[in-house]
Backbone as numpy.savetxt, mean C-alpha at the origin, in Angstrom:
# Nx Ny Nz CAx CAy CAz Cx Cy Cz
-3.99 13.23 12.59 -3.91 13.57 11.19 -2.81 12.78 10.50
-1.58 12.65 11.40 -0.55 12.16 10.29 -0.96 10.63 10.19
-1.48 10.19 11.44 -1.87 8.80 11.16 -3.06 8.49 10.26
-3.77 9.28 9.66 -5.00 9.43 8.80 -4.02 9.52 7.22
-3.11 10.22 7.30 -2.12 10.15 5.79 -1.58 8.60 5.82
-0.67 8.31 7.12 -0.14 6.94 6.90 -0.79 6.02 6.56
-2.46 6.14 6.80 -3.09 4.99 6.59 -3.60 4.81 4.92
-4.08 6.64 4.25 -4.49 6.31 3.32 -3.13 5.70 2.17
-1.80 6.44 2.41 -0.73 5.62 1.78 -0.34 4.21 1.87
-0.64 3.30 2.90 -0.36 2.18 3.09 -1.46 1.71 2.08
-2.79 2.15 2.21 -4.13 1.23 1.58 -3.83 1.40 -0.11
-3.34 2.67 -0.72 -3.00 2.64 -1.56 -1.94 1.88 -2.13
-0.82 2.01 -1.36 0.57 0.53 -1.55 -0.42 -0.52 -1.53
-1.29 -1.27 -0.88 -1.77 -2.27 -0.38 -2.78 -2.63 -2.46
-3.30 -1.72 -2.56 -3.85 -1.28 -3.98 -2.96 -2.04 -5.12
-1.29 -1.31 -4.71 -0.33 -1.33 -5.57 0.11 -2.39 -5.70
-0.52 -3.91 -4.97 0.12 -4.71 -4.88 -0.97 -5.91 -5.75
-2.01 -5.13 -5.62 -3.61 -6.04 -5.93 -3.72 -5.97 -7.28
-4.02 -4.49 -7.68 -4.10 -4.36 -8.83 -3.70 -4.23 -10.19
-2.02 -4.24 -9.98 -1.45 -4.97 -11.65 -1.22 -6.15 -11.50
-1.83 -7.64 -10.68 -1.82 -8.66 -10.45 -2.85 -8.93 -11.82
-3.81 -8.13 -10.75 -5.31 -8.40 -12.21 -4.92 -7.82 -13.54
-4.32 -7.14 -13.25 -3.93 -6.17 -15.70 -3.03 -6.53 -15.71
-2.38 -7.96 -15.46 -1.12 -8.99 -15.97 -2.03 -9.98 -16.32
-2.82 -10.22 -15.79 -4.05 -11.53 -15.88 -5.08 -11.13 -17.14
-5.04 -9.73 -17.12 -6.01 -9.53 -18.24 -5.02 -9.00 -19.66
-3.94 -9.15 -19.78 -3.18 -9.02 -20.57 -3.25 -7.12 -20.44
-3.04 -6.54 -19.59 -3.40 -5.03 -19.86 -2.24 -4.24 -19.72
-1.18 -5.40 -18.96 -0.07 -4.73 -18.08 1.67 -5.80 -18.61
2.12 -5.09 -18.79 3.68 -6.09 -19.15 4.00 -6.56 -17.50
4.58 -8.26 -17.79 5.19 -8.91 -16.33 5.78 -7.99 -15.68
7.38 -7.04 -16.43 8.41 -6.79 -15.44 7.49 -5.48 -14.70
6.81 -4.98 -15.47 6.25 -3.25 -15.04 5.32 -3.90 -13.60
4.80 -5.04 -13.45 4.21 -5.34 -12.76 5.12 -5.74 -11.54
5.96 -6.35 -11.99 6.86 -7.08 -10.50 7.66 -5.19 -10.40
7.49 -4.20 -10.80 8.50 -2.72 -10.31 7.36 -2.33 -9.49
5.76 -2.47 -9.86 4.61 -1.91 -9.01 4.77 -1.99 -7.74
4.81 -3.89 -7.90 4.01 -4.54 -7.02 5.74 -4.53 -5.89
6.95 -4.46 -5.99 8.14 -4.33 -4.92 8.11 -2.57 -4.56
7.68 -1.93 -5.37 7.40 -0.44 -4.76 6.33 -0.12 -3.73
5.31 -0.88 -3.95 4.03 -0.82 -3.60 4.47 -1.57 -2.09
5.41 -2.73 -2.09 5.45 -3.51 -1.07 6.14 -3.12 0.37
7.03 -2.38 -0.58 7.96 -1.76 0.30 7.59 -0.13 1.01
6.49 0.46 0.38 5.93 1.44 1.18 5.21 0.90 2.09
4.43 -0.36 1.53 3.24 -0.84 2.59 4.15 -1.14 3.67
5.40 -1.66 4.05 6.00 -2.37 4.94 6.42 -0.64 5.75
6.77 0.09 5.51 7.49 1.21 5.76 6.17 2.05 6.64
5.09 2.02 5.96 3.94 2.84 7.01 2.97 2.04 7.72
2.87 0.89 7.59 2.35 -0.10 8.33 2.61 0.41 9.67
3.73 0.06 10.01 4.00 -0.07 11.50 3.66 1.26 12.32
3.10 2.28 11.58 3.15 3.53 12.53 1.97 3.72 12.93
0.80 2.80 12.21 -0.31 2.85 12.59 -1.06 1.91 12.79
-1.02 0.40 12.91 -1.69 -0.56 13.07 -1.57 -1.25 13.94
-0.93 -0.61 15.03 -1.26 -0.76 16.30 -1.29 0.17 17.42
-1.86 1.03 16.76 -2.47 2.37 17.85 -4.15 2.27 18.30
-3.66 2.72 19.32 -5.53 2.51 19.85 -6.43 3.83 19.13
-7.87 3.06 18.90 -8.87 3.87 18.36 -8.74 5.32 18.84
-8.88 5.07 20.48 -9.51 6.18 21.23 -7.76 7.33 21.26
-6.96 7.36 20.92 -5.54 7.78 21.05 -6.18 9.60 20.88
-5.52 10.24 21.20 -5.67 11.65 20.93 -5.08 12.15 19.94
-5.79 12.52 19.05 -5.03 13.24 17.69 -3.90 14.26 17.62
-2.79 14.39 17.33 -2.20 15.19 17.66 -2.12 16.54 16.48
């Protein structure tokens, strides 16, 4: 389970990093609000990454 939370928070950071790239490109989003997203976004992704992307499929849920 907790590795089922870590993952959907990382994909979301991972989100946070994609998508005010595109609404800076489409004029939707101001530069700096975008570079606060996209180092928040980066720095969670880096922080829950590691607890789950290299665990085996078959692991027992705890």
């Amino acid at each position: 389970m907790k590795s089922l939370i870590l993952k959907i928070i990382s994909y979301l950071a991972l989100a946070g990093t994609i998508i005010p790239s595109m609404l800076v490109f489409f004029g939707d989003m101001d530069l700096q609000t975008n570079k606060n997203i996209m180092t928040i976004s980066m720095i969670i992704w880096f922080v829950t990454v590691p607890f789950w992307i290299n665990k085996k499929v078959d692991e027992v849920v705890e």
